[in-house]
C-alpha positions in Angstrom: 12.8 -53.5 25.9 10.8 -55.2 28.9 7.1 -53.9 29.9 9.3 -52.3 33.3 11.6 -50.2 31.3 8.7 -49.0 29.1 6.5 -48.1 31.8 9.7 -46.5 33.5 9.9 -44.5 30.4 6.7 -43.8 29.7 6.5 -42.1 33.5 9.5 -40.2 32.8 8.3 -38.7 29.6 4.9 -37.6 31.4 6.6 -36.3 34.2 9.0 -33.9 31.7 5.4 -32.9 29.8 4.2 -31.5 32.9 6.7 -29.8 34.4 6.1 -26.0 34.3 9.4 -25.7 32.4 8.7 -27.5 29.7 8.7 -26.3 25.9 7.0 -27.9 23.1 9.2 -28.4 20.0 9.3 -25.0 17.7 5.8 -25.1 15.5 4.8 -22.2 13.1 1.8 -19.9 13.3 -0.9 -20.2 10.7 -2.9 -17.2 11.2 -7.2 -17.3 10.1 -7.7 -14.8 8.2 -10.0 -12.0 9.8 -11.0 -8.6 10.5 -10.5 -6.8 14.0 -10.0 -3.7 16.1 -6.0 -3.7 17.8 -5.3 -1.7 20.6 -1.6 -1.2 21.3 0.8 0.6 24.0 2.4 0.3 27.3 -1.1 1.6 29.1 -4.7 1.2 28.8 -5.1 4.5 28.3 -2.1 5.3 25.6 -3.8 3.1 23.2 -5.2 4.2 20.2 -8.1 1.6 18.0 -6.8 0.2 14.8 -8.3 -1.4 12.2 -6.6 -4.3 10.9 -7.4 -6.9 8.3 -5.2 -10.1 7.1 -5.7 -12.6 4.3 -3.6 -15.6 2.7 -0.4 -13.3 4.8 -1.5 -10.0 3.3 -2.2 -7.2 6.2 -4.1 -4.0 5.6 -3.6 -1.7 8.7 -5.5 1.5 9.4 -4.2 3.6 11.8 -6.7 6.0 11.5 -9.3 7.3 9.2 -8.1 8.4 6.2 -4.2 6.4 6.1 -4.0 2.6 5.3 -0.5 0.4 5.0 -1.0 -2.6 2.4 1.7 -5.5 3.1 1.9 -7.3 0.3 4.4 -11.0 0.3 4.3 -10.8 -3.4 6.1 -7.4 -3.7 9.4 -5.9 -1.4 7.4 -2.8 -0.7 4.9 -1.2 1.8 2.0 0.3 0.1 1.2 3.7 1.6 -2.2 5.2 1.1 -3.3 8.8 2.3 -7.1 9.8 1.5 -8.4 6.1 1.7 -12.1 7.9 2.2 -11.6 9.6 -1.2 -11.9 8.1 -4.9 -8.4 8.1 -5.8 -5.9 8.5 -2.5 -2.4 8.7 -2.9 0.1 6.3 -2.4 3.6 6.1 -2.0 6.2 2.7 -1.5 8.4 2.2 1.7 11.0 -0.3 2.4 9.0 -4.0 3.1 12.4 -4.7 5.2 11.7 -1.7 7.3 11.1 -2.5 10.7 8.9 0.7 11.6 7.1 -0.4 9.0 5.5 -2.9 10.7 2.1 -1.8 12.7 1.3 -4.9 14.3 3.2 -7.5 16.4 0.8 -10.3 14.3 3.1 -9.2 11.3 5.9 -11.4 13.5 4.2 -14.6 14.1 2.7 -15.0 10.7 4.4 -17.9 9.3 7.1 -17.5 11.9 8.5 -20.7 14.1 7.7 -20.6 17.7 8.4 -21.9 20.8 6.5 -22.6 23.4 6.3 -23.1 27.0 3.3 -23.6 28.9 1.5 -20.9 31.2 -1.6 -21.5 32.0 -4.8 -20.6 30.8 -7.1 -17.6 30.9 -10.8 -15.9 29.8 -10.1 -12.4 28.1 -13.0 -10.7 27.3 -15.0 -14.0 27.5 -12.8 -15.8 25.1 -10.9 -19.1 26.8 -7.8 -18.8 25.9 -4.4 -20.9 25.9 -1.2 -18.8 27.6 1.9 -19.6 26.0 5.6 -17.9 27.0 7.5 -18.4 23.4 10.6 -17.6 21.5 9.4 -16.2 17.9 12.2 -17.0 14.9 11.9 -14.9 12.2 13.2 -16.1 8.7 16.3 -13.9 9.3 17.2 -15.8 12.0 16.5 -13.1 15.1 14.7 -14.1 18.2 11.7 -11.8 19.9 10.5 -13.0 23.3 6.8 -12.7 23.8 3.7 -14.0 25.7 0.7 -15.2 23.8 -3.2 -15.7 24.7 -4.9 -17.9 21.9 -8.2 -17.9 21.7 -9.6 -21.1 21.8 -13.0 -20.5 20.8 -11.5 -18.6 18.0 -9.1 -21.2 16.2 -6.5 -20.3 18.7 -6.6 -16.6 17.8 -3.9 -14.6 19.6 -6.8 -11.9 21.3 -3.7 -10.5 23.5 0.1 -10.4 22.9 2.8 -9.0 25.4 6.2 -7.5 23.7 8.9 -6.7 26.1 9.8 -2.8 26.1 12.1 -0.9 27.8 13.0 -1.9 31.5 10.0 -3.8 32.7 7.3 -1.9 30.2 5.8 -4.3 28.3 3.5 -3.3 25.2 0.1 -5.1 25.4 -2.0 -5.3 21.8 -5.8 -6.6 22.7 -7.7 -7.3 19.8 -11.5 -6.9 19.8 -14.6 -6.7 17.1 -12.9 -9.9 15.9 -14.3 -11.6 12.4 -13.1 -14.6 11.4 -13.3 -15.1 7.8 -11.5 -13.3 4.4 -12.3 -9.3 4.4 -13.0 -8.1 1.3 -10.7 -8.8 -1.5 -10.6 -5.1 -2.7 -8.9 -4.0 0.8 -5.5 -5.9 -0.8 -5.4 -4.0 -4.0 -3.0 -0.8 -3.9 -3.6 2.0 -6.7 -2.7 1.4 -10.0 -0.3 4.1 -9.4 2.2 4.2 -6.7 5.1 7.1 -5.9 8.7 5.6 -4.9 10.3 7.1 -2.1 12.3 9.4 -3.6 9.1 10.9 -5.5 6.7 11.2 -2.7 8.0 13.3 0.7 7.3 16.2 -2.1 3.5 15.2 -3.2 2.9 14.0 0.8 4.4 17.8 1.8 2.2 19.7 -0.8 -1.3 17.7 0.8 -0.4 18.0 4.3 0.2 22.0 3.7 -3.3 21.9 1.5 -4.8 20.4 4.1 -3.6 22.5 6.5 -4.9 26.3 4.4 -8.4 24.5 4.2 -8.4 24.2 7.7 -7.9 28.1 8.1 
């Protein structure tokens, strides 16, 4: 190959990089691990704080004060705790593979192959971040379209992430009071005892209808 056709191709590649259409080959996300506030819904005011927590692709989610879902990649189950504040709350197992299950749109990219294409950049909440249109590919082979905004001052931290809804809703998740670093290693480690499915709409009926006569 002469210096000419080099150059030649060397102008064309450039010239592909920065066209607005262009996608980076597939990559996977390698979530830090961290602590951080989510916020998620189709409106700023529909969205309820969460606290979420992830470690070596363990998540702990608390969707409110007193419930907790443990995710677990060692184990096929979802670990359900009720009474987190107290010294032994319950907890129950629900499918891994269910995907109601799942609390949290980072849940998708951990580990998963995206790609990208190029939108821009952005400062949420002070952060800079990168904005990135991709096509997430789980292990089972489906596709989710999404739109990213990775932090850069946070080792590329998604801080927002937009899911298509129905129509033309899309369902923001913002995370704040970010922490970058392991949480606590005790916030991975479900009761020694655990009800299957089958055992525990029973024990869950009996302490919602306690709960309920101490109210009265």
């Amino acid at each position: 190959m002469t210096s000419q056709q080099i150059f030649a191709a060397c102008t064309t590649a450039l010239a592909i990089i920065a066209s607005p259409d262009f996608a980076w080959p597939a990559d996977t996300i390698q979530l830090p691990e961290f602590s951080a506030t989510q916020t998620i819904g189709p409106k700023e005011g529909d969205r309820q704080p969460w606290k979420i927590y992830h470690s070596k692709a363990r998540f702990r989610v608390e969707p409110s004060g007193g419930l907790a879902d443990l995710y677990l990649p060692s184990v096929n189950w979802v670990h359900r705790l009720i009474g987190i504040r107290r010294p032994n709350p319950i907890c129950f197992l629900d499918s891994l593979n269910d995907q109601n299950a799942r609390h949290t749109p980072l849940q998708l990219l951990s580990g998963a192959m995206v790609q990208r294409t190029d939108a821009g950049s952005e400062v949420i909440d002070g952060h800079p971040c990168q904005v990135s249109n991709v096509v997430i590919t789980s292990a089972d082979g489906k596709t989710v379209r999404a739109k990213l905004w990775e932090a850069q001052d946070m080792q590329g931290f998604p801080i927002q992430i937009d899911l298509p809804g129905e129509g033309v809703t899309k369902t923001k998740t913002r995370f704040s009071d970010i922490v970058l670093g392991p949480p606590a290693p005790s916030l991975f480690v479900p009761p020694a005892k655990c009800l299957r499915p089958e055992e525990a709409g029973t024990v869950v009926e009996d302490t919602t209808n306690g709960l309920a006569e101490k109210a009265h």
